[in-house]
C-alpha positions as CSV (number, residue, x, y, z in Angstrom):
1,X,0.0,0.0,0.0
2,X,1.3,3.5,-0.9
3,X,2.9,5.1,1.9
4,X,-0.5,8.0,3.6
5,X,0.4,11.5,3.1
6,X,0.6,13.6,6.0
7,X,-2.2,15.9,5.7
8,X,-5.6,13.9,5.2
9,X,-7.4,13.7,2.1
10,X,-10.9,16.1,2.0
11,X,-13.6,14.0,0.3
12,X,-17.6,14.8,-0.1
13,X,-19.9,12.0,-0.4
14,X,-22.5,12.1,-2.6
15,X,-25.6,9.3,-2.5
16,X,-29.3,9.4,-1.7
17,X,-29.1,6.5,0.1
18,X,-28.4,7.5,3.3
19,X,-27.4,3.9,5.0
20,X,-25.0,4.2,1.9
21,X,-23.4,7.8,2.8
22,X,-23.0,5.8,6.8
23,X,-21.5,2.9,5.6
24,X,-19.2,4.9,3.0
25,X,-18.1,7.6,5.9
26,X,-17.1,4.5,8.3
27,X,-15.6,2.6,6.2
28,X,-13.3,5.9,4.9
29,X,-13.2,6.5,9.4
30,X,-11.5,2.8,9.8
31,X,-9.2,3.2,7.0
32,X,-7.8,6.8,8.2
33,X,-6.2,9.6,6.2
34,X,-9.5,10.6,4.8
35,X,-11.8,13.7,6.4
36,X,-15.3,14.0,4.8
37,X,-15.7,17.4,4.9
38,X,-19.4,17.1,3.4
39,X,-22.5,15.4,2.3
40,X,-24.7,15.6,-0.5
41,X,-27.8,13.9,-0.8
42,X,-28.0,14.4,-4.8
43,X,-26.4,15.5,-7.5
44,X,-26.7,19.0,-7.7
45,X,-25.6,19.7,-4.1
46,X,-23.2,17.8,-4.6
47,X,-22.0,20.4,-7.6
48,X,-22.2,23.0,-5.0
49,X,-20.3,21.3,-2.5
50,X,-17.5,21.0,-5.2
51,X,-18.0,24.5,-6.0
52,X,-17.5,25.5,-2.1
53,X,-15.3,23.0,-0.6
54,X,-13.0,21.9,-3.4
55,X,-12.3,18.4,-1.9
56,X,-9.0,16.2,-3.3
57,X,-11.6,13.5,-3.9
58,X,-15.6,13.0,-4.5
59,X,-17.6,9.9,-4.0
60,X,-20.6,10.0,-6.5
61,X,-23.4,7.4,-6.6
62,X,-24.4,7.1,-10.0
63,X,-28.0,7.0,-9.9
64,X,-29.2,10.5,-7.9
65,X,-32.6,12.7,-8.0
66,X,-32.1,15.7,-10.0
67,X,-28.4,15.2,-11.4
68,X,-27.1,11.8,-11.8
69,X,-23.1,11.2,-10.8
70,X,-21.7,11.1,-14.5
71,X,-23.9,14.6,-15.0
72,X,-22.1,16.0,-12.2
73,X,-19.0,15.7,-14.1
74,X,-19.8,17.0,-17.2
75,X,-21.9,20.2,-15.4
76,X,-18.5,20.9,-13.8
77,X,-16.9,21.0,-16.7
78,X,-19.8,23.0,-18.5
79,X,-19.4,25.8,-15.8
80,X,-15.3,25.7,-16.1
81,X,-15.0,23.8,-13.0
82,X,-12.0,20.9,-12.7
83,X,-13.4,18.2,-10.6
84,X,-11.8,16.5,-8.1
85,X,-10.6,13.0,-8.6
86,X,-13.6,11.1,-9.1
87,X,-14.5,8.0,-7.4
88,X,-18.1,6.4,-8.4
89,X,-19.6,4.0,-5.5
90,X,-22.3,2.6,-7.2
91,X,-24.8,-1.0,-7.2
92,X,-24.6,-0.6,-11.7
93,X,-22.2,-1.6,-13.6
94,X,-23.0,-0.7,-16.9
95,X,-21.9,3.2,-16.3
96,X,-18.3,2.2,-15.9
97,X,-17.5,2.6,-19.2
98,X,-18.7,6.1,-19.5
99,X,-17.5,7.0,-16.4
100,X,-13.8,6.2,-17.3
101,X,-14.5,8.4,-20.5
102,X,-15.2,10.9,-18.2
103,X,-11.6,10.2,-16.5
104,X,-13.1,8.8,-13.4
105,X,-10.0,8.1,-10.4
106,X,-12.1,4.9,-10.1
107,X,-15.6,3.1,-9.9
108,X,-16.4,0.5,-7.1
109,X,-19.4,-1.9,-6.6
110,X,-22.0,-1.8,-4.0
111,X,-21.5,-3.5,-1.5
112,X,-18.3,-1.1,-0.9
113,X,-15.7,-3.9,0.7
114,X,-13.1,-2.2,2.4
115,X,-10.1,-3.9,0.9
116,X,-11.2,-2.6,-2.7
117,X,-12.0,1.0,-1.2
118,X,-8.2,1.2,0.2
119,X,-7.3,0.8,-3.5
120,X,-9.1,3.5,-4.8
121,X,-7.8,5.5,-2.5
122,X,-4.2,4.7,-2.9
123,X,-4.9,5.5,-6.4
124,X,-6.2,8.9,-5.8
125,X,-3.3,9.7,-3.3
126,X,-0.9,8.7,-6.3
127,X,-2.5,11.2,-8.3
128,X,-2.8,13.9,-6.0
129,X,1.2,13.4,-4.6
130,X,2.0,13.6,-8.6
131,X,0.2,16.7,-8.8
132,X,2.4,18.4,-6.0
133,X,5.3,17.2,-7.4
134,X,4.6,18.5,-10.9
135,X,7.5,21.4,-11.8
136,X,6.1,24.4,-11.7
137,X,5.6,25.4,-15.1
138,X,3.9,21.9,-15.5
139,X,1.1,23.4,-12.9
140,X,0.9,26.7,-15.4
141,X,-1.5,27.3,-18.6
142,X,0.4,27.6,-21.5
143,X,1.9,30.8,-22.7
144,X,0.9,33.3,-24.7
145,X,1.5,37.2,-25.2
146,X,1.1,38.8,-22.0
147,X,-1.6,41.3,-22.2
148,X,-1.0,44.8,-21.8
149,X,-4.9,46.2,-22.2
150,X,-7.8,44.2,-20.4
151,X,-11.7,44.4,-21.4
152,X,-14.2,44.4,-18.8
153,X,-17.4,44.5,-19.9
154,X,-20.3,46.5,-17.3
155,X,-23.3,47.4,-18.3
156,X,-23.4,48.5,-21.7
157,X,-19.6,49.7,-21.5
158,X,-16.4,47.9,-22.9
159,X,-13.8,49.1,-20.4
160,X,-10.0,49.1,-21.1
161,X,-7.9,48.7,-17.8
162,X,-4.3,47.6,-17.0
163,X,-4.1,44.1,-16.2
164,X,-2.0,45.1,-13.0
165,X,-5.3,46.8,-12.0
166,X,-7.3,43.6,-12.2
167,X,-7.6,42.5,-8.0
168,X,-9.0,38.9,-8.7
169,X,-11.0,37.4,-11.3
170,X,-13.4,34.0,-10.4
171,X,-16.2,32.1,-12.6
172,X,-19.5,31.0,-11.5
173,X,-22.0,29.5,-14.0
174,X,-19.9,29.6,-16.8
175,X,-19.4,33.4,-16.3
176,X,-16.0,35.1,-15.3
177,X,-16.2,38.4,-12.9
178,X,-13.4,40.5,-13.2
179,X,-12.7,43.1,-10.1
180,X,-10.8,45.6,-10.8
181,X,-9.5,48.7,-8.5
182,X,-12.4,50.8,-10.0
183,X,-14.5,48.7,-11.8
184,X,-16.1,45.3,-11.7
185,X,-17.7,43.5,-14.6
186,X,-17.6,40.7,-17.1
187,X,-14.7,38.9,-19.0
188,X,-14.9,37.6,-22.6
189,X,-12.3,34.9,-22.3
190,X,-14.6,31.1,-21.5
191,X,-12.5,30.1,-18.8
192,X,-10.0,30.8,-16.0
193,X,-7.6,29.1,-17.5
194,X,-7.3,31.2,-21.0
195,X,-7.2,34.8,-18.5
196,X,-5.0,32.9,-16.7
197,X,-2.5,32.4,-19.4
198,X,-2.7,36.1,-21.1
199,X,-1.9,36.9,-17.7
200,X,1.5,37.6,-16.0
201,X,2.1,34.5,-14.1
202,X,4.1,36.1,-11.5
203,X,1.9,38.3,-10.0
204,X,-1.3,36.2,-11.0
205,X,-1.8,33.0,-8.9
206,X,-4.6,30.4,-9.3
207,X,-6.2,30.1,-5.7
208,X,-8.7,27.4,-5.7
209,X,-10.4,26.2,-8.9
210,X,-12.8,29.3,-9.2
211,X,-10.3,32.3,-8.5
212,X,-7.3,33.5,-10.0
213,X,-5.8,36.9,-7.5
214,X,-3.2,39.0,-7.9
215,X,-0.8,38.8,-5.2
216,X,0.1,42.2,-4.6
217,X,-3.3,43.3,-4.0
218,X,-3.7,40.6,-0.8
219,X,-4.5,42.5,2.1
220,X,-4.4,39.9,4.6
221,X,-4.0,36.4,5.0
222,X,-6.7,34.7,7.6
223,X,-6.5,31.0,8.9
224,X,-9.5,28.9,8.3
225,X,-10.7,25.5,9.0
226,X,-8.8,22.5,8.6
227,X,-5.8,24.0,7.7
228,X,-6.5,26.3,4.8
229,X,-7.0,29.6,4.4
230,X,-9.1,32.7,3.2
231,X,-7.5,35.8,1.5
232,X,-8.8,39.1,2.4
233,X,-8.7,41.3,-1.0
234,X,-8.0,44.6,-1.5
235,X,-10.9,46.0,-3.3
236,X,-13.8,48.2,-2.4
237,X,-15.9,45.7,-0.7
238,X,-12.6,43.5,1.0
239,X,-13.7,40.4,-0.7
240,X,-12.8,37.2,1.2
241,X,-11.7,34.4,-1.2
242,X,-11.1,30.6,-0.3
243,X,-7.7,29.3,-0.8
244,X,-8.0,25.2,-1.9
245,X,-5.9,22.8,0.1
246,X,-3.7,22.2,-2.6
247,X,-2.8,25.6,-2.9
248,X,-2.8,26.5,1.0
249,X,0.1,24.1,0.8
250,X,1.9,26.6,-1.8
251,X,0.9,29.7,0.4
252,X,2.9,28.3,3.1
253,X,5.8,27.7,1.6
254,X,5.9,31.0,-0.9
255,X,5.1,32.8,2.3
256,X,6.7,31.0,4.5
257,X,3.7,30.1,6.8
């Protein structure tokens, strides 16, 4: 068995079943190096509890009232949202197919048998210790021209500002916000990840999977729960803004936490 990290792994559940969320959470409780940090009852909370929490690792039934588990994926990804590694627990298994299409970690069989569980799991710590080992310019969007002129659209205006102006951008249904000293309004790029790369990577830094902030506009950095934290923005309205667990790890060590 891989050798357990030392911080725990965040996981969500997600299963309408609720003996099946139990059994799940204990059997995770036995094995160790795994905190549920939330429930979900169907698919779409468990979208928001993606959204929110951005967990190392989800647990989707497949069959769920009002989003099944492979839709939660692909709604994700429709609102420009990488999921987290993907395990299904599921009594089917005629979705596994589709469900590796959609680069599932794994997919396990009700009744979940613990033995089985501990490999998926070792699987998605494999992944996730890869990850935080990538170099650095791995972890970055590719390249292009750094911009010198940024459009935010408000209202009925098309405003030009310097890009060193922008404070933080983040996406939310598909739609990216762009706060500015002075301004706030809309972006035309699709996803975080093309602003990101017009964007000068030095000063721009990718917070959790629905922010990118500039650095120099942090005001102040506040300890949260389980060892992450919230950055307090400088803009008009002090915007607090969650920092993942994977990247709380890289705020401690570029600021020496």
């Amino acid at each position: 068995m891989l050798r357990r990290a030392t911080s725990p792994i965040s996981a969500i559940i997600a299963d309408d079943e609720p003996l099946a969320r139990a059994e799940l959470k204990y059997l995770l409780e036995e094995i160790g190096d795994v905190e549920v940090v939330g429930e979900a009852s169907n698919g779409l909370e468990a979208v928001e509890l993606i959204r929110k929490l951005d967990p190392a690792v989800a647990f989707l039934d497949i069959q769920m009232p009002g989003l099944d588990g492979l839709s939660v994926v692909r709604r994700l990804r429709e609102g420009s949202i990488e999921p987290p590694h993907i395990i299904f627990s599921t009594a089917y298994d005629q979705f596994a197919v589709e469900a590796f299409r959609l680069e599932a970690t794994d997919y396990i069989l009700k009744p979940v048998e613990r033995e089985r569980l501990e490999e998926s799991l070792d699987r998605a710590r494999r992944l996730i210790s890869d990850r935080l080992t990538e170099p650095a310019s791995a972890q970055q969007p590719s390249r292009g021209p750094v911009l010198n002129r940024l459009l935010v659209r408000s209202g009925a205006r098309n405003l030009i500002v310097d890009p060193n102006e922008l404070i933080f951008a983040t996406i939310d249904g598909g739609v990216i916000t762009l706060v500015t000293s002075q301004v706030e309004g809309q972006s035309s790029y699709r996803t975080l990840e093309e602003l990101q790369s017009a964007l000068d990577s030095d000063i721009f830094w990718r917070a959790h999977r629905s922010f990118v902030v500039n650095i120099n506009r942090i005001r102040e950095v506040v300890p949260w729960f389980k060892s992450t934290y919230q950055l307090k923005m400088d803009d008009k309205k002090g915007s607090e803004i969650p920092v993942s667990r994977l990247q709380s790890r890289r705020l401690r060590e570029m600021l020496n936490l």
